[in-house]
Backbone bond lengths (Angstrom), bond angles and torsions (degrees), N, CA, C in turn:
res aa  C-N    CA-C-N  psi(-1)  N-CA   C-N-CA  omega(-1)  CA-C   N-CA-C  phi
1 X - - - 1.458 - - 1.515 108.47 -
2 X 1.215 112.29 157.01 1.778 115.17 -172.95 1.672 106.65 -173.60
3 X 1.161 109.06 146.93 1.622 133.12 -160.20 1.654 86.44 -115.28
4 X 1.657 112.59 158.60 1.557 94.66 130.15 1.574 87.72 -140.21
5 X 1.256 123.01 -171.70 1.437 130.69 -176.94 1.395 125.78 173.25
6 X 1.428 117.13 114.75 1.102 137.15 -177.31 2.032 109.96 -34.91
7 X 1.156 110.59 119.38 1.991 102.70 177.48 1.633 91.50 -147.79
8 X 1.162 100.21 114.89 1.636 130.02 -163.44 1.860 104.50 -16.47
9 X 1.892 84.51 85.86 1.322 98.48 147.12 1.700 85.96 101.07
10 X 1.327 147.73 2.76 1.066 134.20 -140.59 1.993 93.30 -166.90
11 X 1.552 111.63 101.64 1.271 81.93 162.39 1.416 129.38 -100.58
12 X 0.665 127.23 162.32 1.554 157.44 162.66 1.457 129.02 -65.53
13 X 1.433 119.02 104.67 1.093 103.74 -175.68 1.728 104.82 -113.34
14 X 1.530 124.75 148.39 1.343 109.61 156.10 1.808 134.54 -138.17
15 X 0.855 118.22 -165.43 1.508 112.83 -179.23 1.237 135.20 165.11
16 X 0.818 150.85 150.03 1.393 133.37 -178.09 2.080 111.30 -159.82
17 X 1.321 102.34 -173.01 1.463 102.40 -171.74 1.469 98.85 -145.60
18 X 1.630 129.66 141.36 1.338 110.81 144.00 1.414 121.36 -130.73
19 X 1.140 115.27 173.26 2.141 114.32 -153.65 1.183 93.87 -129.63
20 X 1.604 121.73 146.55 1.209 123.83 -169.08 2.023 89.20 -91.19
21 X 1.087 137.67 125.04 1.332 115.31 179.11 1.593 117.49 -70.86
22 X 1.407 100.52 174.66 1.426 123.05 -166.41 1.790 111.01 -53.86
23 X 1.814 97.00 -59.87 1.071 106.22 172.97 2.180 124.26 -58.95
24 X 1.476 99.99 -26.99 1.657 85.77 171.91 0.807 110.38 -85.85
25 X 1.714 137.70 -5.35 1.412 144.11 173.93 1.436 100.50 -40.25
26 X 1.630 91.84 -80.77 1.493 118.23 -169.21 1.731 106.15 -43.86
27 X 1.254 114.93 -43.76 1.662 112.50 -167.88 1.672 97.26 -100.40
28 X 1.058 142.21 52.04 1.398 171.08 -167.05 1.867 84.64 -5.21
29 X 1.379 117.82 68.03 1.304 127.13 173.61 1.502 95.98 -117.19
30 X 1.745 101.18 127.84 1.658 113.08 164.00 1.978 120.73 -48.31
31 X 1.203 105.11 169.24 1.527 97.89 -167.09 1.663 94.67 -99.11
32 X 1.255 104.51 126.69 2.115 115.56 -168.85 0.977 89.58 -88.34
33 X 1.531 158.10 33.70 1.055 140.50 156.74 1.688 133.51 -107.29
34 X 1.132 121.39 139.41 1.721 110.12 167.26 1.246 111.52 -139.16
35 X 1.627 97.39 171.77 1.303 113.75 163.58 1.409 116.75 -163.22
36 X 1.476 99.03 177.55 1.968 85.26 -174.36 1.871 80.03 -172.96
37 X 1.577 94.40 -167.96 1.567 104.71 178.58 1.834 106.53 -178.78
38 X 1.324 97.52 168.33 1.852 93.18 -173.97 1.684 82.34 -132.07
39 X 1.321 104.94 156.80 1.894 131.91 -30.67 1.502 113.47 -31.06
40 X 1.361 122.16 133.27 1.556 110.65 178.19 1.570 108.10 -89.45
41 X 1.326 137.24 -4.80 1.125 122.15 -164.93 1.950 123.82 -95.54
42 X 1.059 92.69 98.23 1.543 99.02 -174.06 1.705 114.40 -14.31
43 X 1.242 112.01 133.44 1.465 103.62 166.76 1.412 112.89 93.24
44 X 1.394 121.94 -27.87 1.239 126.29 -145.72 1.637 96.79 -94.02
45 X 1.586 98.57 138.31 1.650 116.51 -172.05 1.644 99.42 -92.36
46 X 1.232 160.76 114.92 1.302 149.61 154.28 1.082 115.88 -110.05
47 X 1.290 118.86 168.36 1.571 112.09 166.69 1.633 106.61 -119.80
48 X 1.430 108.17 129.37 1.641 117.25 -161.85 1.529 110.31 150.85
49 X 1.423 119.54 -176.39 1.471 103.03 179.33 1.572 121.42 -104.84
50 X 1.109 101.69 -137.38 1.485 106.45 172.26 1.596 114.15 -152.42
51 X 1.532 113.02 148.22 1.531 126.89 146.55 1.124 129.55 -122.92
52 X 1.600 114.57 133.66 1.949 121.95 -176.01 1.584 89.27 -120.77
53 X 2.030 98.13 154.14 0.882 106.93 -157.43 1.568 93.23 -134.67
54 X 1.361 140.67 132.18 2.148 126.94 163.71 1.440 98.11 -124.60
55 X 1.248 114.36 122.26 1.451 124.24 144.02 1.010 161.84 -91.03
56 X 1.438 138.78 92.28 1.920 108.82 -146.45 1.757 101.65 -111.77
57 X 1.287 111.99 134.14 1.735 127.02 -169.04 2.205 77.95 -79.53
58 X 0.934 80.61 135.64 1.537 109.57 159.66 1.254 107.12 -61.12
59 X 1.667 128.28 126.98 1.203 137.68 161.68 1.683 117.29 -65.12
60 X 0.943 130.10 -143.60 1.373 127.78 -152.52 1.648 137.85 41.14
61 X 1.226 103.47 162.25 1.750 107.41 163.76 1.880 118.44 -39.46
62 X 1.150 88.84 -30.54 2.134 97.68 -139.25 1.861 75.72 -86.92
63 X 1.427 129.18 -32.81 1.558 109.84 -174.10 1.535 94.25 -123.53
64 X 1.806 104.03 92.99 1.492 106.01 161.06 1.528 123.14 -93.95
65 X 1.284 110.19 9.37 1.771 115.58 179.17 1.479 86.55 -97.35
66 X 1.554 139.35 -29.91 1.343 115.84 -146.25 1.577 120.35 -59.81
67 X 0.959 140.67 -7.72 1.753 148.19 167.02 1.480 77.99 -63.07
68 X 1.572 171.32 -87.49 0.676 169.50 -45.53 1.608 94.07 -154.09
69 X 1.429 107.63 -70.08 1.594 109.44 -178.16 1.712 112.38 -51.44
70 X 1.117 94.23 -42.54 1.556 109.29 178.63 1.814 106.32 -55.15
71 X 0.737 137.40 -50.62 1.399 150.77 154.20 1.445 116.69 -16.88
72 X 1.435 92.08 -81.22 1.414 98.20 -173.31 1.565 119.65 -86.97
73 X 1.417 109.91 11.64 1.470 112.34 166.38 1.324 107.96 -96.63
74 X 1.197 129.06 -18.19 1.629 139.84 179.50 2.031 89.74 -71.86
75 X 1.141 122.10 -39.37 1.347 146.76 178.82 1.415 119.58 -17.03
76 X 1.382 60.55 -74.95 1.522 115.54 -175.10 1.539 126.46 -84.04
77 X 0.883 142.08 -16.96 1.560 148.75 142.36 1.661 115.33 -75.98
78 X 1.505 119.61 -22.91 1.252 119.13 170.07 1.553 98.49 -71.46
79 X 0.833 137.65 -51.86 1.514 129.69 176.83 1.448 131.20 -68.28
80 X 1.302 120.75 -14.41 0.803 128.63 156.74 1.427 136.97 -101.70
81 X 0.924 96.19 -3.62 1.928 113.81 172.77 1.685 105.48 -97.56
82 X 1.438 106.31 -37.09 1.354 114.37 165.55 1.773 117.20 -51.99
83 X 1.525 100.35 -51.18 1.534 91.97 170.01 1.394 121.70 -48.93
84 X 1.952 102.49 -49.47 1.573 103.38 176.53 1.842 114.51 -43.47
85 X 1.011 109.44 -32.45 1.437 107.09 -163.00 1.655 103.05 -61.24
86 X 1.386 103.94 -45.51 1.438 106.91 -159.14 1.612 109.56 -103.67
87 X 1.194 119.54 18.16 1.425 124.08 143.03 1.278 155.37 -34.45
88 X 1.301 157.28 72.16 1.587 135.20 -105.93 1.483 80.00 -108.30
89 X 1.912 145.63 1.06 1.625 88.31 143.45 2.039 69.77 -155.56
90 X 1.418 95.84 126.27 1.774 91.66 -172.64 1.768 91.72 -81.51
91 X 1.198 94.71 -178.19 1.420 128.98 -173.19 1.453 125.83 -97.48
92 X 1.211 111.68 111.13 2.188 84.89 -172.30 1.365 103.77 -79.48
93 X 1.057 124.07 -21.21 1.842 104.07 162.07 1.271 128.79 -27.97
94 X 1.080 137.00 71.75 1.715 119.17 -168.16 1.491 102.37 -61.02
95 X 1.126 138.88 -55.02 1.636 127.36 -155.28 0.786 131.82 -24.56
96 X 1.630 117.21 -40.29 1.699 120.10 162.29 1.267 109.46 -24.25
97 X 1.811 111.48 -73.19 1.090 134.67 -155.83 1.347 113.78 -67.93
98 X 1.104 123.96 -40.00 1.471 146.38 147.43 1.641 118.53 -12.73
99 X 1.318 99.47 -63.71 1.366 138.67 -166.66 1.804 107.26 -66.25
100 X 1.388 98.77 -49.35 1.360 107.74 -157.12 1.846 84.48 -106.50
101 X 1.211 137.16 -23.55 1.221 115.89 143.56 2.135 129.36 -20.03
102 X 1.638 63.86 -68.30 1.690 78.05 -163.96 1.667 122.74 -58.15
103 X 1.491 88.32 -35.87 1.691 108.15 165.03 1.323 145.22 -79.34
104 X 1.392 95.88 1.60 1.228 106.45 169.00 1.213 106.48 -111.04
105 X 1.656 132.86 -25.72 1.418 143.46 152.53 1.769 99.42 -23.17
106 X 1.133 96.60 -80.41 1.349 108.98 -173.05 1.474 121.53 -48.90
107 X 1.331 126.19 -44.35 1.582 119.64 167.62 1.407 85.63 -74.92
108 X 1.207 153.57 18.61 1.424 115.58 165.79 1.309 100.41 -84.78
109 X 1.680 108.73 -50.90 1.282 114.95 -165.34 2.084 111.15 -72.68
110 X 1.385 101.90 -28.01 2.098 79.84 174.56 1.542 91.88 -94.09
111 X 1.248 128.98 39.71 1.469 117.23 143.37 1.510 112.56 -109.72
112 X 1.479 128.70 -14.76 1.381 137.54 144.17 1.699 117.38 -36.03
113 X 1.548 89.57 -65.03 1.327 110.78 -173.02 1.628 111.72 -45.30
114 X 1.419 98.13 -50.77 1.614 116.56 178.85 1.578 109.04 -46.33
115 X 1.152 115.30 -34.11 1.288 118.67 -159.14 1.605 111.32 -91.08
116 X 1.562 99.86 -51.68 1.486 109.15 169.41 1.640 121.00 -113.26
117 X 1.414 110.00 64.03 1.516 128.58 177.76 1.575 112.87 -24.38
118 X 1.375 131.59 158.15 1.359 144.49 -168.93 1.329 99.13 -127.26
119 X 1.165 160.80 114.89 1.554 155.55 138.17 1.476 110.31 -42.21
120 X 1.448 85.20 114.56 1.629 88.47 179.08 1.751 97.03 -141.96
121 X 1.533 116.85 149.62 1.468 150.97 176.11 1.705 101.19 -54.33
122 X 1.079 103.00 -32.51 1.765 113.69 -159.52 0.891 110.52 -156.80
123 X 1.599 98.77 151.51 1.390 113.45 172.40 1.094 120.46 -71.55
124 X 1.493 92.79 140.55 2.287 102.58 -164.72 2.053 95.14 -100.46
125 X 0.964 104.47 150.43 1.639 120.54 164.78 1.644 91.28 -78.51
126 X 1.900 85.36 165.82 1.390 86.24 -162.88 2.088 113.39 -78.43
127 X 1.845 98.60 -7.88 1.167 104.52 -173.69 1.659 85.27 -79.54
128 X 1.025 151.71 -34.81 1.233 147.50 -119.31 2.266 85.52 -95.97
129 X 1.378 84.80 -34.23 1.850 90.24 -165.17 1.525 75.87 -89.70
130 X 0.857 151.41 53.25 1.644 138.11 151.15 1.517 113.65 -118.44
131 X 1.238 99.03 -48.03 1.587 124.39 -162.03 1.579 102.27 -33.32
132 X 1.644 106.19 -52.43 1.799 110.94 -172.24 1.226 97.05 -63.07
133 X 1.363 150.39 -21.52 1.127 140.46 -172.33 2.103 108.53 -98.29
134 X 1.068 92.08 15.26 2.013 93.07 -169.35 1.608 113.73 -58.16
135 X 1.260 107.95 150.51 1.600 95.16 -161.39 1.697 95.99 -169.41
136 X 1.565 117.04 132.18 1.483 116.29 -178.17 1.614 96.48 -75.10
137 X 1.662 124.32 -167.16 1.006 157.18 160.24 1.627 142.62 -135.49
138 X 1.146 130.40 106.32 1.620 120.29 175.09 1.286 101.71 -117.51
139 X 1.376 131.34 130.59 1.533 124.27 -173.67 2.062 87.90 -150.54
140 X 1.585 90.47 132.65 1.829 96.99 166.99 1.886 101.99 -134.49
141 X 1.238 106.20 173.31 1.095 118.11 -141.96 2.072 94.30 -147.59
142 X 0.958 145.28 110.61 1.437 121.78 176.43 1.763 86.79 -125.97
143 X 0.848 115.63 157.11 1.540 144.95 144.71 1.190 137.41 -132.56
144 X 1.659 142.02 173.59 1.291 120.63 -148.27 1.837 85.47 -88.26
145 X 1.411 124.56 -35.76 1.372 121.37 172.84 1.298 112.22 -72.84
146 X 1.138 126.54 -60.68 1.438 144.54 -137.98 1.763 112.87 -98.46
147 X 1.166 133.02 137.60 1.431 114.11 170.88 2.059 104.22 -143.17
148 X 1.058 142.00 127.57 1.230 135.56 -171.47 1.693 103.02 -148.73
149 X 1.478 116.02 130.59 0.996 155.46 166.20 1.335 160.04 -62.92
150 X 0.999 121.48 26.79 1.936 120.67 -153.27 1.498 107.49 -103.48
151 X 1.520 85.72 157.00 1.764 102.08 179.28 1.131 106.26 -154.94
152 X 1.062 117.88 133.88 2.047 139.94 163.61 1.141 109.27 -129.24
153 X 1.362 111.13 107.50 1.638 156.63 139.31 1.960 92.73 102.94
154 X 1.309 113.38 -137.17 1.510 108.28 -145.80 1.758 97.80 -103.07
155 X 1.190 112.25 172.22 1.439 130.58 -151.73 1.728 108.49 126.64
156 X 1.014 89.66 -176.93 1.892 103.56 -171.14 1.706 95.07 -134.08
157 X 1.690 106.42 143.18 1.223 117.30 169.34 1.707 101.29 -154.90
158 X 1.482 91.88 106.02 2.040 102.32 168.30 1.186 117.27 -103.67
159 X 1.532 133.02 149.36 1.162 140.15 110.27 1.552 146.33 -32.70
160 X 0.825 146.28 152.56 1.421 138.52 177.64 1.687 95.81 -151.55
161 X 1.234 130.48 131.94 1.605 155.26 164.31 0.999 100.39 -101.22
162 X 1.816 101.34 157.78 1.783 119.30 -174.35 1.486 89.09 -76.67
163 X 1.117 156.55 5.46 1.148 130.57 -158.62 1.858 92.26 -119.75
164 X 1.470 122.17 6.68 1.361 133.59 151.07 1.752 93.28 97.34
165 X 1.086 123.14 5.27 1.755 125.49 173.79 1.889 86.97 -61.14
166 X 1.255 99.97 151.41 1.318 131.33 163.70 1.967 110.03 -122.22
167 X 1.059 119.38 124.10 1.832 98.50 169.33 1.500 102.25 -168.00
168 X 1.208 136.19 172.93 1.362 142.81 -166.03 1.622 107.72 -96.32
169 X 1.405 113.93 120.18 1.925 114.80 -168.91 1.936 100.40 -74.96
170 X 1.616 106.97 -9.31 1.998 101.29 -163.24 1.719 79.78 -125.91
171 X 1.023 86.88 163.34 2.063 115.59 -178.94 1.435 100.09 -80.09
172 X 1.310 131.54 144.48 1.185 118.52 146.33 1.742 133.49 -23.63
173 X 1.236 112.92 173.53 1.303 112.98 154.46 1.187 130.11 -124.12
174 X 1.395 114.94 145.41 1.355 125.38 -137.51 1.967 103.07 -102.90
175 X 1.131 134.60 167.58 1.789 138.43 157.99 1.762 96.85 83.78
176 X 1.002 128.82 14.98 1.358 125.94 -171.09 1.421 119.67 -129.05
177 X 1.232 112.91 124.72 1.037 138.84 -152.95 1.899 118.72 -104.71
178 X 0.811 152.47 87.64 1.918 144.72 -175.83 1.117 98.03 110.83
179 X 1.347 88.92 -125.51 1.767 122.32 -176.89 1.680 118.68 -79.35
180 X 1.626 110.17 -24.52 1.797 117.29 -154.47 1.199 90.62 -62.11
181 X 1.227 108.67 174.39 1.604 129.94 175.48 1.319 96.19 -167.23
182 X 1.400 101.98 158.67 1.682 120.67 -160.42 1.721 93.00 -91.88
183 X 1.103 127.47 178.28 1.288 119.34 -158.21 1.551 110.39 -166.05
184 X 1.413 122.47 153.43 1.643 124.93 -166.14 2.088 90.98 -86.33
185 X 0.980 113.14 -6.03 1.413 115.93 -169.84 1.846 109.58 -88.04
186 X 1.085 102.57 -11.61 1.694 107.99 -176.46 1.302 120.27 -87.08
187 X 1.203 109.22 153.43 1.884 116.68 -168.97 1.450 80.30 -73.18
188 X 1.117 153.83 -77.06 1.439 150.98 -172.86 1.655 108.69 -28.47
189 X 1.252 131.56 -47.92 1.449 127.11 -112.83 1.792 89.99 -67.52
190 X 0.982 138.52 -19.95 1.428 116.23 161.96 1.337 141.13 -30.89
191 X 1.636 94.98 -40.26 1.817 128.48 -164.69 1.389 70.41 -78.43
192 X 1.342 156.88 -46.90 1.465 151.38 -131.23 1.525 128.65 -91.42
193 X 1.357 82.81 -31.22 2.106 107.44 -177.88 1.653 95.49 -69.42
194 X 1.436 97.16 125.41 1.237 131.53 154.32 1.689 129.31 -71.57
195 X 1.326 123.46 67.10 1.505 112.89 -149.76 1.780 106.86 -113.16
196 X 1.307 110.47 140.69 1.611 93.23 163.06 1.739 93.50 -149.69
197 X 1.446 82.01 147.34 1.763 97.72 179.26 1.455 85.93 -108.06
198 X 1.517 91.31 167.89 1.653 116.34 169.56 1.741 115.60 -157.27
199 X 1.572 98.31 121.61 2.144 85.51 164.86 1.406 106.71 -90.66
200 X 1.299 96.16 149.32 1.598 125.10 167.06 1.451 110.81 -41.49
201 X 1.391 124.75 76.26 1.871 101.50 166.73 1.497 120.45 -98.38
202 X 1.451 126.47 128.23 1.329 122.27 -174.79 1.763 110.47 -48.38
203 X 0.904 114.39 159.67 1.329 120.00 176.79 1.432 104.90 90.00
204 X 1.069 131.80 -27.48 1.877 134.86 170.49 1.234 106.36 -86.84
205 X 1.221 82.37 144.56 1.703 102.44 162.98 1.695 134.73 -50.10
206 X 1.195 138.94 144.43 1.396 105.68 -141.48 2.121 82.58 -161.38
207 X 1.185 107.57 90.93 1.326 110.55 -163.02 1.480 118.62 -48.50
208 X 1.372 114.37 124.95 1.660 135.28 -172.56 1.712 99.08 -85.88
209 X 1.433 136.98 -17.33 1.371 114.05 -177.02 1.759 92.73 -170.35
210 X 1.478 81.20 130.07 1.796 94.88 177.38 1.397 113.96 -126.33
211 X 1.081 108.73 131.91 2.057 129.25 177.21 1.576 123.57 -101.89
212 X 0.979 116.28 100.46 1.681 126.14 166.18 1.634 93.31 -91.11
213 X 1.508 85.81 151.99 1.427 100.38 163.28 1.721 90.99 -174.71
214 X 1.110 114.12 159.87 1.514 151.40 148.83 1.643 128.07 -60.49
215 X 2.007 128.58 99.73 0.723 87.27 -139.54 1.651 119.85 -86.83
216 X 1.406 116.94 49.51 1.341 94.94 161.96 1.621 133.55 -75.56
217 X 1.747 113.71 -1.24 0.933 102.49 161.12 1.336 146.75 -101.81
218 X 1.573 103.96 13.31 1.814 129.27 178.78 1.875 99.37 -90.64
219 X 1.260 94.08 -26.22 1.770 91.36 -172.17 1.393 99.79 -78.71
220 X 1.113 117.55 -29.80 1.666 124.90 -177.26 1.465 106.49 -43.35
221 X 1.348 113.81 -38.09 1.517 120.23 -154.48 1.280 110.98 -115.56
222 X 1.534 137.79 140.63 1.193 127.31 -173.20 1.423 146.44 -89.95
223 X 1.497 92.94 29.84 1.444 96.29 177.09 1.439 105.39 -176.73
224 X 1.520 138.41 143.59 1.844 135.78 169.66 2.147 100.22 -39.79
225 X 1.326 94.36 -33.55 1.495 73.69 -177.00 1.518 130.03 -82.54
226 X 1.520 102.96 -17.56 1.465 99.95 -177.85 1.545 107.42 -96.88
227 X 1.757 120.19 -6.17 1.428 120.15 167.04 1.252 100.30 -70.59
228 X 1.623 131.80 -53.70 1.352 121.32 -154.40 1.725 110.34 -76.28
229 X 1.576 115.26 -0.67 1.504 124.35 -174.58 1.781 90.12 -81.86
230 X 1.403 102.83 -35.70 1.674 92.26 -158.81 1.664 96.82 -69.74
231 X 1.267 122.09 -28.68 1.414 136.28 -162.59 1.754 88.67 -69.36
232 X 1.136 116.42 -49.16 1.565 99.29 -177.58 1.518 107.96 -89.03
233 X 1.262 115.94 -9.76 1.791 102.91 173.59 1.479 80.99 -55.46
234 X 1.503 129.44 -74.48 1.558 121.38 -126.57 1.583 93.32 -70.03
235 X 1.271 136.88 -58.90 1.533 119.16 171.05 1.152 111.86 -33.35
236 X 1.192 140.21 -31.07 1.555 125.23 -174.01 1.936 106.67 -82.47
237 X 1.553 100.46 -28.05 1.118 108.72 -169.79 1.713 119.43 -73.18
238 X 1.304 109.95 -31.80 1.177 135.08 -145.12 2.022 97.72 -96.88
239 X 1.569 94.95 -34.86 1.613 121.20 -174.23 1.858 79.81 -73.37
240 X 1.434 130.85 -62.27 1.107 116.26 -147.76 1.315 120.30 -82.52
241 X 1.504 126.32 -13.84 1.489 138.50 -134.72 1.547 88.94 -160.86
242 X 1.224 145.79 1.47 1.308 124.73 -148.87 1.656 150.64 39.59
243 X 1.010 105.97 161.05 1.271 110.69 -175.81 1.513 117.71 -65.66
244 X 1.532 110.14 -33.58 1.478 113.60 -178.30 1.406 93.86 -68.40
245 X 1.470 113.01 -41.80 2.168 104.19 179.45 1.153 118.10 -39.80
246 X 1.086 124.86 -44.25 1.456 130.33 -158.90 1.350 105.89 -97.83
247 X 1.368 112.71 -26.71 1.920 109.74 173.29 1.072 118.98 -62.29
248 X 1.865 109.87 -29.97 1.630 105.37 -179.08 1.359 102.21 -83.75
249 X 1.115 152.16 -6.56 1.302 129.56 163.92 1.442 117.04 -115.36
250 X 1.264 106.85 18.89 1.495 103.68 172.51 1.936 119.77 -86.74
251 X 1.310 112.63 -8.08 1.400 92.72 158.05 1.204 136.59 -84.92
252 X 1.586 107.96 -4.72 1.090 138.26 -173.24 1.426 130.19 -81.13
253 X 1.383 97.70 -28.29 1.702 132.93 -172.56 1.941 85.30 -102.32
254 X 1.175 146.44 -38.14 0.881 153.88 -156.05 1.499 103.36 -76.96
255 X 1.402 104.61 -77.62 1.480 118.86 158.49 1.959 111.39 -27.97
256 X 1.163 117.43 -88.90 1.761 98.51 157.16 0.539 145.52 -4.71
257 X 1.090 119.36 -50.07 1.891 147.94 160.00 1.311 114.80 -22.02
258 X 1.863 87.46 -72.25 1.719 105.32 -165.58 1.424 108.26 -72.76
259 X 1.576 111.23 -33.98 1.355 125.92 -179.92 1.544 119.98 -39.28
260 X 1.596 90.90 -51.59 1.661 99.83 -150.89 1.739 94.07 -105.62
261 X 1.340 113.61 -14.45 1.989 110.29 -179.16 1.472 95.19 -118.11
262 X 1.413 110.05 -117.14 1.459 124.48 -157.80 1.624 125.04 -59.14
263 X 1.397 111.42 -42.63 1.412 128.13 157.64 1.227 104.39 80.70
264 X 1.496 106.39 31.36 1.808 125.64 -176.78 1.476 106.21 -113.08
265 X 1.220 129.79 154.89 1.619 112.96 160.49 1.122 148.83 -17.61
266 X 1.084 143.92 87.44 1.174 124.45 -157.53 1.696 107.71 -101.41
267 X 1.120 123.78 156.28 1.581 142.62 -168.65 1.342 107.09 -130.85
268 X 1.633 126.28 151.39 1.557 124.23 142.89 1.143 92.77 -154.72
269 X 1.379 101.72 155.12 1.690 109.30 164.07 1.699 106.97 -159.96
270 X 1.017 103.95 140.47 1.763 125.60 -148.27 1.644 117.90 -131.83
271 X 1.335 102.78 100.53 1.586 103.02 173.25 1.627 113.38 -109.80
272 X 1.233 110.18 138.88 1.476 127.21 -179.75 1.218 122.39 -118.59
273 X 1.319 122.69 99.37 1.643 106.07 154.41 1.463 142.28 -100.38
274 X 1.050 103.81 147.83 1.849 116.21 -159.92 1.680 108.69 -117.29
275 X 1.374 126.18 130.13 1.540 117.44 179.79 1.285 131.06 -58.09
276 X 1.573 121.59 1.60 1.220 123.36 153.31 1.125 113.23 -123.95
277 X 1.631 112.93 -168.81 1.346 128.90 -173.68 1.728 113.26 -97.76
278 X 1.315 105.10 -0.15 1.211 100.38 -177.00 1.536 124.27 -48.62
279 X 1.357 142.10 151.90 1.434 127.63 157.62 1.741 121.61 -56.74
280 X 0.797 93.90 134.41 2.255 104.21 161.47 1.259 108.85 -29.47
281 X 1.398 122.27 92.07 1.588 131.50 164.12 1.991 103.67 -28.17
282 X 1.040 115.76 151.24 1.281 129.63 168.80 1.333 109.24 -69.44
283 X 1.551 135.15 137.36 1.097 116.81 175.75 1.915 125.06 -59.17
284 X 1.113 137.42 164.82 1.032 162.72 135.35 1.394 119.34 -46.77
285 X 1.400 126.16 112.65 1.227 124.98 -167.81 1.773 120.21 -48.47
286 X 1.550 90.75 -50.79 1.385 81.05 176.32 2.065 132.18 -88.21
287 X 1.396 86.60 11.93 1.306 94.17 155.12 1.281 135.34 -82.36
288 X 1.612 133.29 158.52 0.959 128.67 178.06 1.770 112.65 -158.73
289 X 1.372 127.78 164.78 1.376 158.75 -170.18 1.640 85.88 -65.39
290 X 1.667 132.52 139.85 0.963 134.49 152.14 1.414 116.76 -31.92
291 X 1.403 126.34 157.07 1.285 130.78 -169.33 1.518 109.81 -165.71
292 X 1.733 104.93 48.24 1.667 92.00 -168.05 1.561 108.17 -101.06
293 X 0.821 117.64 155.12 1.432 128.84 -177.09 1.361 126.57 -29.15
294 X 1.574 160.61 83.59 0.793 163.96 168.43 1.805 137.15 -32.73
């Protein structure tokens, strides 16, 4: 799937793919992951900005709705990042936004709940009725002024500059230990969001291509340096061949992914901007979608 869209003077292209992985194949588990982005309509040229959204539902027993949570938190930041877009002058405070993220997460999901009830012995707390639904977040936001950022618990979210830097816009996260990841399901998860706003000042750098993904596809690979190489193959790739090039073989390359590394869901989703409005050239035969070693 792929967008493109006019953002002052610069279009925009986007798209993304997600793969059910190898390993839920085998254990006949649905794929917990999503993503999405606004404008949603394939193809479509506008002039305005954009928001992309990756979610990954927590594996285990204890969150069997999360393909579900994962869903409607992808949902749910499209609408609310969407407001950010169309704001005539946003706020770098995120918390609002933060806030009303999380809360609307939550009536989404005990209005789920409502619908498809759980039998239970006891009365559950309200985190307790969440938990099956637990689910990370990466959501960005660009405008031709405005650009804002957030993340709760693990996944990958890059930048890419004309000057060909690749690097991470949020800090790690900190108190965590293995596998855990912080989560939209926690009485905390506010304390949890990773957020940074930024205004537009001429003379700065002003990011040309941004990457979400889910992290089953950073675990795939063996090290921050050979994930963040693939992150600039596909900007390089995407600049040369287009974005539609790389969409047709990106579920494909995705699938690989899970195959040959983590064998978890895998996610990507990919925005590009280019100095005109033209559409994404067709690929070139002898071009092709990154393909580096896993």
């Amino acid at each position: 799937m792929a967008d493109t869209m006019m953002v002052n003077g610069t279009a925009w292209s986007l798209g993304g793919a997600s793969v059910r992985g190898a390993a839920h194949v085998r254990r006949g588990q649905p794929n917990q992951d999503a993503v999405g982005w606004v404008p949603p309509v394939a193809g479509a040229e506008v002039t305005g900005a954009f928001a992309a959204a990756v979610s990954d539902g927590h594996g285990g027993a204890a969150y069997y709705r999360s393909e579900v949570g994962a869903r409607l938190a992808v949902e749910v930041a499209k609408a609310a990042l969407g407001r950010f877009l169309e704001a005539p002058l946003p706020s770098d405070d995120a918390g609002p936004l933060v806030a009303e993220i999380l809360a609307t997460w939550r009536q989404a999901v005990m209005h789920d709940l409502a619908g498809n009830p759980v039998e239970s012995d006891w009365v559950e707390s309200e985190q307790e009725k969440l938990l099956p639904y637990g689910a990370t977040l990466a959501a960005v936001a660009i405008r031709p002024d405005w650009l804002m950022a957030l993340q709760i618990g693990d996944g990958d979210m890059l930048f890419g500059y004309p000057d060909g830097r690749v690097e991470r816009p949020l800090p790690n996260d900190e108190g965590l230990f293995g596998e855990q990841t912080y989560s939209l399901c926690l009485d905390n998860a506010a304390e949890r969001f990773r957020v940074r706003t930024r205004r537009r000042i001429e003379g700065q750098p002003w990011p040309d291509f941004v990457m979400l993904s889910t992290d089953g596809v950073s675990k795939s690979f063996a090290d921050e340096r050979t994930f963040l190489s693939i992150a600039r193959d596909y900007r390089t790739s995407v600049r040369k061949i287009g974005l539609r090039g790389v969409l047709d073989q990106l579920e494909k390359w995705l699938s690989d992914v899970s195959h040959r590394g983590s064998g978890d869901d895998v996610t990507l989703c990919l925005a590009v901007g280019a100095p005109s409005a033209a559409p994404a050239a067709a690929a070139p035969a002898e071009e092709r979608a990154p393909e580096t070693s896993v």
